[in-house]
C-alpha positions in Angstrom: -43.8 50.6 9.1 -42.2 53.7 11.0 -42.8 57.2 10.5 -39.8 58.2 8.7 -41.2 55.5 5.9 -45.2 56.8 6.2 -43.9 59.7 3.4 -44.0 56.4 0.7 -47.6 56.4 1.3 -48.1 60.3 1.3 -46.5 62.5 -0.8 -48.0 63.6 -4.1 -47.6 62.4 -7.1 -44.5 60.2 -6.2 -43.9 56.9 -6.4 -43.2 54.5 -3.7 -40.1 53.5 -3.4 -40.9 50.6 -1.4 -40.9 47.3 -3.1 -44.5 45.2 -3.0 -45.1 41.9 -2.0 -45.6 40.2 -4.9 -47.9 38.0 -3.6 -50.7 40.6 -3.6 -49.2 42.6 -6.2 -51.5 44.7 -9.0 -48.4 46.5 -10.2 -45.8 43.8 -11.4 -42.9 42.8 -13.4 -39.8 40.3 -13.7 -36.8 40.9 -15.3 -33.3 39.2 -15.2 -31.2 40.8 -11.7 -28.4 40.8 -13.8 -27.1 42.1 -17.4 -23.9 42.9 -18.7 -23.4 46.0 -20.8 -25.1 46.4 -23.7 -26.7 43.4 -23.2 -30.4 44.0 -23.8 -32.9 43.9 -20.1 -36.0 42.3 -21.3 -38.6 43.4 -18.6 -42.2 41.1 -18.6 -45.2 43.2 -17.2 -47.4 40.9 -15.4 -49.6 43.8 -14.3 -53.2 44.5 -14.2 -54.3 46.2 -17.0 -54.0 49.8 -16.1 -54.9 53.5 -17.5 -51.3 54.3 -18.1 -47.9 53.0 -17.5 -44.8 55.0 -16.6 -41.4 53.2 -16.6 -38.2 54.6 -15.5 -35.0 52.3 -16.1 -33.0 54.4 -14.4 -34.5 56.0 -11.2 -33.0 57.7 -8.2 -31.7 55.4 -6.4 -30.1 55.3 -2.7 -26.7 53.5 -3.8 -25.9 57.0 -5.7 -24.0 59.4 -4.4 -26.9 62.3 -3.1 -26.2 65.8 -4.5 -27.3 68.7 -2.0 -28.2 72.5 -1.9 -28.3 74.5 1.5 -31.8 76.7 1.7 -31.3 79.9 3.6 -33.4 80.7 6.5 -36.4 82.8 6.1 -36.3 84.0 9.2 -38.7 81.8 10.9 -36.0 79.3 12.0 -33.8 78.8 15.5 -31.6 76.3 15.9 -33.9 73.8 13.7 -34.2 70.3 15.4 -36.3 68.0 13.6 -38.7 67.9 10.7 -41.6 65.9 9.3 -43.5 66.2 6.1 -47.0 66.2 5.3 -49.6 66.4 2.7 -53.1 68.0 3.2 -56.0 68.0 0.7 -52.7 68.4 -1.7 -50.9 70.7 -0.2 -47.8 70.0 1.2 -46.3 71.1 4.6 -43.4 70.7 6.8 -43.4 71.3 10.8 -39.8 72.1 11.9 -38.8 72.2 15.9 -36.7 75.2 16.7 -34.4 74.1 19.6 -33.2 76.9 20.5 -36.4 79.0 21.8 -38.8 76.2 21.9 -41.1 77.1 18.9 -42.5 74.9 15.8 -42.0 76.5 12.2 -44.3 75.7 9.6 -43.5 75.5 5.8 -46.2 75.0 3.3 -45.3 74.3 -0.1 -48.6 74.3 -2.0 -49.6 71.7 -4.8 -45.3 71.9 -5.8 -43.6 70.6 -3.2 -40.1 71.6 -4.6 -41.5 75.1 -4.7 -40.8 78.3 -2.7 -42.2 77.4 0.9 -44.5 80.2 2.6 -42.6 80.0 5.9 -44.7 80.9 9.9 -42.7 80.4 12.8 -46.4 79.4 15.4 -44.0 80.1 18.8 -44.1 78.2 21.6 -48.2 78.2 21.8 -48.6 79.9 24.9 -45.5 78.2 27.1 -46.6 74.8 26.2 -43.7 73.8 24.3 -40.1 73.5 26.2 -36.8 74.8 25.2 -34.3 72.5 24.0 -37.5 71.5 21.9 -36.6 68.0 19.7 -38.8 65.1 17.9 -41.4 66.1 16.0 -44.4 63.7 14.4 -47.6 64.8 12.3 -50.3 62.0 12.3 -53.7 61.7 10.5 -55.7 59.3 12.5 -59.6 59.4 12.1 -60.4 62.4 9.6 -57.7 64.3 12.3 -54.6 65.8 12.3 -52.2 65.9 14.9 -48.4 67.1 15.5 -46.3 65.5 18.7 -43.4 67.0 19.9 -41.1 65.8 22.4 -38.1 67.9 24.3 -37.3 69.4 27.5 -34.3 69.2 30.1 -34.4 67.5 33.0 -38.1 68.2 34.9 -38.8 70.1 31.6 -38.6 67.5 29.6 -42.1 66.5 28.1 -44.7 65.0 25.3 -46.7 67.7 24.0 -50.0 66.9 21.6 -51.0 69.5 18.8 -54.4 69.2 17.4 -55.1 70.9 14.3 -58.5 69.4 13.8 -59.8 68.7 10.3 -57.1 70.5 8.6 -53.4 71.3 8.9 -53.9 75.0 7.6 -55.4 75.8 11.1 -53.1 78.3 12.4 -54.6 77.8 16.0 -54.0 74.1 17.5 -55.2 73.1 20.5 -52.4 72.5 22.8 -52.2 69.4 24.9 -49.3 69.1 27.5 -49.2 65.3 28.3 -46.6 66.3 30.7 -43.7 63.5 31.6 -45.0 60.0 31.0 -42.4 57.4 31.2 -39.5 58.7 33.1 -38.2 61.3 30.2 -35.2 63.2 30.6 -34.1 65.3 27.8 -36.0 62.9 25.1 -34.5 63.5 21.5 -36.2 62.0 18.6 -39.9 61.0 18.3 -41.5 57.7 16.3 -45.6 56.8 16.6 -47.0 54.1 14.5 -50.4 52.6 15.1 -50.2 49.0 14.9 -53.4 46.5 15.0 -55.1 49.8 15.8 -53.5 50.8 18.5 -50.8 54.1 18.8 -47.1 53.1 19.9 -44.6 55.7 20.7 -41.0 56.0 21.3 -38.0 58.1 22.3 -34.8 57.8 23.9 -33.5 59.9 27.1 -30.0 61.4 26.3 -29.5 62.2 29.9 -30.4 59.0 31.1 -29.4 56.6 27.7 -32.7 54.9 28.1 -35.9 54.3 26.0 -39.6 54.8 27.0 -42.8 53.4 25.0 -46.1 55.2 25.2 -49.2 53.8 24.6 -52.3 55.4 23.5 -54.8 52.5 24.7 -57.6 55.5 24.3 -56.5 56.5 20.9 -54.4 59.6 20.1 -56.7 61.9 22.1 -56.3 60.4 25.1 -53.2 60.6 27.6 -50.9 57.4 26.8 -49.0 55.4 29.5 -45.5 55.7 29.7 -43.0 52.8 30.4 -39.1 53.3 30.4 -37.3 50.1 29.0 -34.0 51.1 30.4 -31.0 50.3 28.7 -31.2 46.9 26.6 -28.5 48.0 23.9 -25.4 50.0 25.5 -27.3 52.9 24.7 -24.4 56.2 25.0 -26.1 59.6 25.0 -28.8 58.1 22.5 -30.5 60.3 19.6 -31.9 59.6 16.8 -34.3 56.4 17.2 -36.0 54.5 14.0 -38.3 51.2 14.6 -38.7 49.2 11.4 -40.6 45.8 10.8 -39.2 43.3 8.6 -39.9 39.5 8.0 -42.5 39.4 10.4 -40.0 41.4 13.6 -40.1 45.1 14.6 -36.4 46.6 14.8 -35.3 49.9 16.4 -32.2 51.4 15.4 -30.7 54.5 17.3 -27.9 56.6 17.1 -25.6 56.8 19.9 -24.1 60.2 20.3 -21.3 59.5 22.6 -20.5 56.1 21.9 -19.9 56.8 18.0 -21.9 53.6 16.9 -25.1 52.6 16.2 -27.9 49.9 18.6 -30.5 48.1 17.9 -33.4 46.5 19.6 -35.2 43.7 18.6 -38.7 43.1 19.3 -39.7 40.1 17.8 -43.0 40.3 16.3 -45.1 43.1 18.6 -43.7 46.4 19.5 -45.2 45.8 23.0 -42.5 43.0 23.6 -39.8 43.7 26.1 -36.5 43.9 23.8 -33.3 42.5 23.3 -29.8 44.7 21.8 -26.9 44.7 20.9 -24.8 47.2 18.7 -24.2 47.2 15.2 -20.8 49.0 15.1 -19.5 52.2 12.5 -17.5 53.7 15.4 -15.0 53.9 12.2 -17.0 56.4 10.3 -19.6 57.6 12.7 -18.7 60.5 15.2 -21.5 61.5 17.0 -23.9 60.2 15.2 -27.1 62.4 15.6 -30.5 61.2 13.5 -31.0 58.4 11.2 -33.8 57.1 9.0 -33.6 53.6 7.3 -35.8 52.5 4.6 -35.8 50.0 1.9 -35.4 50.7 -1.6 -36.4 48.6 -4.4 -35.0 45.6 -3.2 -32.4 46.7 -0.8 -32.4 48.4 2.8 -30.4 51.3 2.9 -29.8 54.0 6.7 -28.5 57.1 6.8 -27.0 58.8 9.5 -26.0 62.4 10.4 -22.9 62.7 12.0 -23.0 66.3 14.0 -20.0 67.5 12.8 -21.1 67.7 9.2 -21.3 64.5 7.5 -23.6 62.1 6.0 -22.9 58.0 6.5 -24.7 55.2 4.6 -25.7 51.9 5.8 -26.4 49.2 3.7 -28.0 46.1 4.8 -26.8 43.1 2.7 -28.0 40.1 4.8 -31.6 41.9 6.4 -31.8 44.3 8.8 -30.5 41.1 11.8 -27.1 41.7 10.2 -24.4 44.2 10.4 -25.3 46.3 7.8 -21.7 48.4 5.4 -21.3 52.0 6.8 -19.7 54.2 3.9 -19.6 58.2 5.0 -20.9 60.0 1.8 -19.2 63.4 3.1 -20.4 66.8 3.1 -23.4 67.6 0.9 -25.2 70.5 0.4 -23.4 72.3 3.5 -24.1 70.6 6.3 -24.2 72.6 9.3 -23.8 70.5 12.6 -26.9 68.7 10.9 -29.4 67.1 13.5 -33.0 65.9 12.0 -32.8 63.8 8.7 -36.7 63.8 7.5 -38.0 61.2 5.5 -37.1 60.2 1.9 -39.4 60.5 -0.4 -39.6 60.4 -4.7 -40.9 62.9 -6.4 -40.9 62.1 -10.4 -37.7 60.0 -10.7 -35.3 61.6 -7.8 -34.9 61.1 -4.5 -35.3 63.9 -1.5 -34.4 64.0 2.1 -34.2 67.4 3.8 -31.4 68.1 6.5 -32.3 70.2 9.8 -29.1 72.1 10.5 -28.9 73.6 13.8 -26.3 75.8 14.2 -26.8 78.4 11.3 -30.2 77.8 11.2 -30.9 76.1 7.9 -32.2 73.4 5.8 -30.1 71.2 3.5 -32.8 69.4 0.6 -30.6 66.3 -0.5 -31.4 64.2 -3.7 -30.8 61.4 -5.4 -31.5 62.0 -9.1 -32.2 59.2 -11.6 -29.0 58.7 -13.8 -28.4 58.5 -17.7 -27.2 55.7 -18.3 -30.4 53.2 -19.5 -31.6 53.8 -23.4 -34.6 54.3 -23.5 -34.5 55.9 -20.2 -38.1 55.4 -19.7 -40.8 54.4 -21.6 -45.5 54.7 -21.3 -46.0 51.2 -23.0 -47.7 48.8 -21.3 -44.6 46.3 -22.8 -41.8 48.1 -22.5 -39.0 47.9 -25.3 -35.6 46.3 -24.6 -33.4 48.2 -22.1 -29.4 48.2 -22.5 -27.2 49.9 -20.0 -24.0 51.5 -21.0 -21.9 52.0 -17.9 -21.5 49.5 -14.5 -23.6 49.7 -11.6 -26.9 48.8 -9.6 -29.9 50.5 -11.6 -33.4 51.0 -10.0 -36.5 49.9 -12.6 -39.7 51.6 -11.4 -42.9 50.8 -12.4 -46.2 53.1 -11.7 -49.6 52.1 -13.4 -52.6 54.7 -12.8 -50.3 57.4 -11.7 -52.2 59.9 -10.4 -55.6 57.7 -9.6 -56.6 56.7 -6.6 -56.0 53.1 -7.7 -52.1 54.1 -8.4 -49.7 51.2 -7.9 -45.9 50.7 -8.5 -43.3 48.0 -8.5 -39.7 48.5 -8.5 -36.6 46.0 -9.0 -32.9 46.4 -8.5 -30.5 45.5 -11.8 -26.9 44.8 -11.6 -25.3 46.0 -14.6 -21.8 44.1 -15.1 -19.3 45.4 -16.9 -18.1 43.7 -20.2 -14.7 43.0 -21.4 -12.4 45.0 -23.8 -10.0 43.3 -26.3 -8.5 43.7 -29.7 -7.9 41.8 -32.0 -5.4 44.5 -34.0 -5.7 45.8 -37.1 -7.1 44.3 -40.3 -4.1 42.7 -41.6 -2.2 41.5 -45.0 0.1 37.9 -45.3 2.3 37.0 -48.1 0.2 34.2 -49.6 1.8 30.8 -48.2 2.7 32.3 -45.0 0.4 32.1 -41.7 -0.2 34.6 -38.8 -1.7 34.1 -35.2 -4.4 35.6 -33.6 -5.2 36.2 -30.1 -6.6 38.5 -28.1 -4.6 41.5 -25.5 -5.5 39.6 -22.3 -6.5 36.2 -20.7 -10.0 35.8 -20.0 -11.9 32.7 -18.9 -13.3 31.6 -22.0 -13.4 32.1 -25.9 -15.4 31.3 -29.1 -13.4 31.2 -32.3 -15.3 31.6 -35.8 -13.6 28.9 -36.7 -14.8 26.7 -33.9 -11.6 26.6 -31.9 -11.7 27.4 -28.0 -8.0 28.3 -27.8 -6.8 31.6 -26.6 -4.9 31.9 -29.8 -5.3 30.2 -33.3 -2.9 30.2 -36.3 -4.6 30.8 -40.1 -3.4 31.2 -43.6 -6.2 31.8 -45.3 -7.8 34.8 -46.0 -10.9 35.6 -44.1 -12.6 37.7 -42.0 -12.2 35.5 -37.9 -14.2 36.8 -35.1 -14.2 35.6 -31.2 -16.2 36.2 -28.6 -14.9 35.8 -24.9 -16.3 35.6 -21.6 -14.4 37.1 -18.7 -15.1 36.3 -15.2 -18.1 37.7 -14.4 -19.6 36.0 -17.1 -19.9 39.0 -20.1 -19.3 38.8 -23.4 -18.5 41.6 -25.9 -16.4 40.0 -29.2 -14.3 41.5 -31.6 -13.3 40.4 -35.5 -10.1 40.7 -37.7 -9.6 40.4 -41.7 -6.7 38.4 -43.0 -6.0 39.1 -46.6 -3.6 37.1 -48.6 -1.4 39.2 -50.9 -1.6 36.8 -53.8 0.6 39.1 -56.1 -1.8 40.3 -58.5 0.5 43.0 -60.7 -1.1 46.2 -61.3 0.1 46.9 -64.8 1.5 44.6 -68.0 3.2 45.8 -71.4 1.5 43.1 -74.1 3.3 44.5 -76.9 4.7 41.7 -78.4 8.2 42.5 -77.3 8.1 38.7 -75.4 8.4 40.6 -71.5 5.6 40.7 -69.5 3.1 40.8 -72.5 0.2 39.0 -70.2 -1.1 39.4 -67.4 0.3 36.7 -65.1 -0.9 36.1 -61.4 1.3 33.6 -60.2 -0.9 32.3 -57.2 -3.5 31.5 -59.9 -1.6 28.8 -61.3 -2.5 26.5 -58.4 -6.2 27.9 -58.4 -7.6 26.5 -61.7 -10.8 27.6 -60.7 -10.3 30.7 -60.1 -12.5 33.4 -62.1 -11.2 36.8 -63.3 -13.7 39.3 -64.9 -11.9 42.7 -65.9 -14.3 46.0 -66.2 -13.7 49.2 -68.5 -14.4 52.5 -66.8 -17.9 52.6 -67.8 -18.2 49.2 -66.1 -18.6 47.2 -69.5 -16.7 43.3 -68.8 -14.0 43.4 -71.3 -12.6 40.0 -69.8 -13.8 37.1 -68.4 -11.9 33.9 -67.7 -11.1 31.2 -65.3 -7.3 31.0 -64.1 -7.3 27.2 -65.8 -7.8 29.3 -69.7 -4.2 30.6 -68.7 -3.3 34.2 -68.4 -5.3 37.4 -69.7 -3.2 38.7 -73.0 -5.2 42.5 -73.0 -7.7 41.5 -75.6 -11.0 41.6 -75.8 -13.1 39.1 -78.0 -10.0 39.3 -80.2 -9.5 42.7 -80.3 -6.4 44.5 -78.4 -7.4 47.1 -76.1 -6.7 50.6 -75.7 -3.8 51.5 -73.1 -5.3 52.6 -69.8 -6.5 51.7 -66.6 -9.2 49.1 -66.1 -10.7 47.2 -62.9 -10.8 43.9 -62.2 -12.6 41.4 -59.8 -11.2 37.6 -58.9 -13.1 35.1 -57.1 -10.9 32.3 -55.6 -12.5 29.4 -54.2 -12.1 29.0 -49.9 -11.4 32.7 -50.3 -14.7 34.3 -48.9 -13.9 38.0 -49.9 -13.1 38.9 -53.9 -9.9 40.7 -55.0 -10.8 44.4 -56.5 -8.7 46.8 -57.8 -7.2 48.6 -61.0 -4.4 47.2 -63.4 -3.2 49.5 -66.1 -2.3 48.6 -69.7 0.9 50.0 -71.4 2.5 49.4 -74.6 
């Protein structure tokens, strides 16, 4: 695991956004990997039982477009290089390397680390550190804390140790100068990561476009040995460096700054190996390419990369990271200023940080990916959370964190593709001279469809009245269905004159005479049935038990058989 992805482990009350092997998992769930919208997401929690349970369906997730705000300099920042991210006894800091006059800044945040930072530039600690300072790593090894920084021209160029003891607040480090192990010459970025016990370091030599390992065989106290590996990958005025393990094989991906495109070593399965590279392209959207981090996220492996001249690229690694991975330049966000150090990201609640070192006007850019709003619910604290429906396209992050807070916390998170459903009409509610027939059909072709009436045509013909619904599936397999009512106008006249005078003197519903059984029931105003007859009786003459009625307007309701929906409405009496 690199540096750039210890943060995961760290950081406060976040949640991981690394996904767990489920193997070993305490924290677990399934779900489908792909829904359409609106169709419901019914998540399974397989976990352990737990204290509490916070779900978000919809968390910050590194697919997104970032949103970004530029933090003005305090006044304790020069030319800011690098920067890594700690947490203390819960409180948070952040060492920055000024480049400019060879001096660490220190930022500590307190229990908030979105909060106001209290801001000490510590100088250059008595001439130890060089100009043209760069990398920058704080490690907690053995109840200790240390900060490395790397930088220096030429026979400047050096690995310097700062130990802060029991406690990162200690405003007094002892300095170390390991001096220049490993042939450096102008080294840029810094990475240490103690595997099987033992500390591995890297950087890479822009002067010289080669790498160099240190090993601390005595632990980080001691003075580690220095070996340059040369040149394996066509490295060009190399940068930014970031080893990752994956699948049982360590990776190193670093930025080339002159040759506009990105390396990477492979190491097989021990970062002592001697390693093999090659380059991994983006010369199309990367010009030089400074830092990078890569991480995985949920399920996928994302990179970013800062390009010096002010924006931010993407990589996205499809196949794993022995592929060429999609580079996709994000653009300017949060006002990049010849941006150089990318920190690690990190979660805090359901967004995404990164912070931004820019050198040139001396500031910090804080970058986030916030959760979206596009799941209901949007989250939920049941242990079985309710079904989860999705109302716009996309790739949607579901995070799960059990015990937050505890030392026992644990969280799982899964990527869902959300596909987007089709749209049809099936027009208007519609009316058809009784004996005639209409078609239906929907606006477009899709690849398949469900008739009420069991038909799987595109379009069906019906003369009956009836309320017909479909449901089609377009090519990515959604549904979403739509439903039209045919009514027969069957002629039903809204007034008669029985009067005696031998014209129109019943009420006579023509379409009735070939539906014998066909009832009629006709209604006063205060709803009393003045009427009630099938259409085999013959027609309805305006009396009631014998006894004409009053002109007026009365309402009436006809049942015809293979007609689902009853004829309402008013006919009037006049004499």
């Amino acid at each position: 695991m690199s540096h750039k992805n210890v943060l995961f482990y760290i950081i406060l009350t976040v949640l991981s956004i690394l996904n767990t092997n489920p193997l070993h998992a305490q924290a677990l769930f399934t779900a489908a990997d792909t829904v359409c919208i609106d169709d419901s997401l019914i998540i399974v929690n397989q976990s352990r039982e737990a204290a509490s349970y916070y779900w978000n369906f919809c968390s910050g997730n590194l697919a997104y477009i970032p949103e970004g705000e530029n933090l003005s300099n305090s006044g304790t920042l020069n030319g800011p290089a690098f920067i890594d991210f700690a947490e203390d006894n819960e409180v948070y800091y952040a060492f920055i390397t000024n480049h400019n006059d060879g001096t660490v800044t220190r930022n500590t945040y307190g229990a908030d680390f979105l909060s106001e930072p209290t801001s000490v530039n510590m100088g250059n600690l008595g001439g130890a550190l060089p100009r043209h300072l760069q990398g920058i790593q704080v490690v907690h090894d053995n109840s200790e804390w240390y900060v490395f920084v790397i930088g220096g021209q030429r026979e400047e160029s050096r690995l310097v140790r700062l130990d802060f003891g029991n406690s990162l607040a200690n405003n007094s480090p002892a300095v170390n100068n390991l001096g220049n192990i490993g042939a450096l010459d102008y080294p840029v970025d810094l990475y240490l990561e103690s595997v099987d016990g033992t500390w591995i370091g890297f950087t890479v030599n822009k002067n010289t476009n080669t790498t160099t390992r240190f090993v601390f065989t005595g632990g980080l106290d001691s003075p580690p040995i220095g070996e340059n590996l040369g040149n394996p990958a066509s490295l060009n005025s190399p940068c930014g460096i970031l080893p990752i393990y994956e699948n049982g094989n360590w990776y190193m991906f670093i930025s080339n700054y002159d040759g506009h495109e990105i390396s990477r070593l492979e190491f097989g399965s021990s970062l002592l190996s001697t390693p093999s590279g090659s380059t991994i392209g983006g010369s199309a959207v990367l010009h030089y390419p400074f830092d990078l981090t890569i991480l995985r996220d949920c399920e996928r492996t994302y990179g970013f990369v800062l390009n010096r001249f002010n924006d931010i690229v993407r990589m996205e690694f499809y196949n794993g990271l022995n592929s060429d991975p999609e580079f996709t330049s994000l653009g300017e966000i949060g006002s990049l200023y010849n941006p150089q150090g990318i920190s690690d990201v990190f979660r805090v609640g359901d967004t995404l940080f990164t912070f931004v070192a820019n050198i040139d006007n001396s500031t910090l850019t804080r970058m986030y990916f916030p959760g979206c709003t596009n799941a209901n619910p949007a989250s939920s604290t049941e242990r079985n959370p309710p079904p989860v429906f999705y109302d716009e396209p996309g790739t949607y992050n579901v995070n799960l964190v059990i015990d937050e807070g505890l030392p026992q916390q644990e969280n799982y998170c899964l990527n869902v593709v959300v596909l987007d459903s089709p749209e049809f009409s099936l027009g208007n509610d519609t009316i058809i001279p009784a004996g005639t027939s209409i078609e239906l059909s929907p606006d477009s072709v899709y690849s398949a469809y469900d008739w009420s009436t069991g038909s799987a045509e595109q379009t069906i013909t019906v003369s009956n009245s009836g309320i017909y619904s479909l449901t089609i599936t377009n090519h990515l397999g959604c549904k979403a269905d739509d439903e039209i009512e045919v009514i027969l106008d069957i002629g039903i006249p809204n007034f008669f004159t029985p009067n005696g005078d031998g014209y129109n003197d019943t009420w006579l519903i023509p379409f009735l005479l070939n539906e014998p059984d066909a009832e009629i029931f006709v209604f006063d105003r205060f709803g009393n049935t003045v009427a009630s007859y099938k259409a085999e009786d013959g027609e309805w003459d305006g009396t009631s038990s014998g006894r004409s009625l009053p002109e007026g307007t009365y309402w009436y309701l006809i049942s015809v058989p293979e007609i689902k929906k009853p004829y309402k409405g008013q006919v009037t009496i006049k004499r």
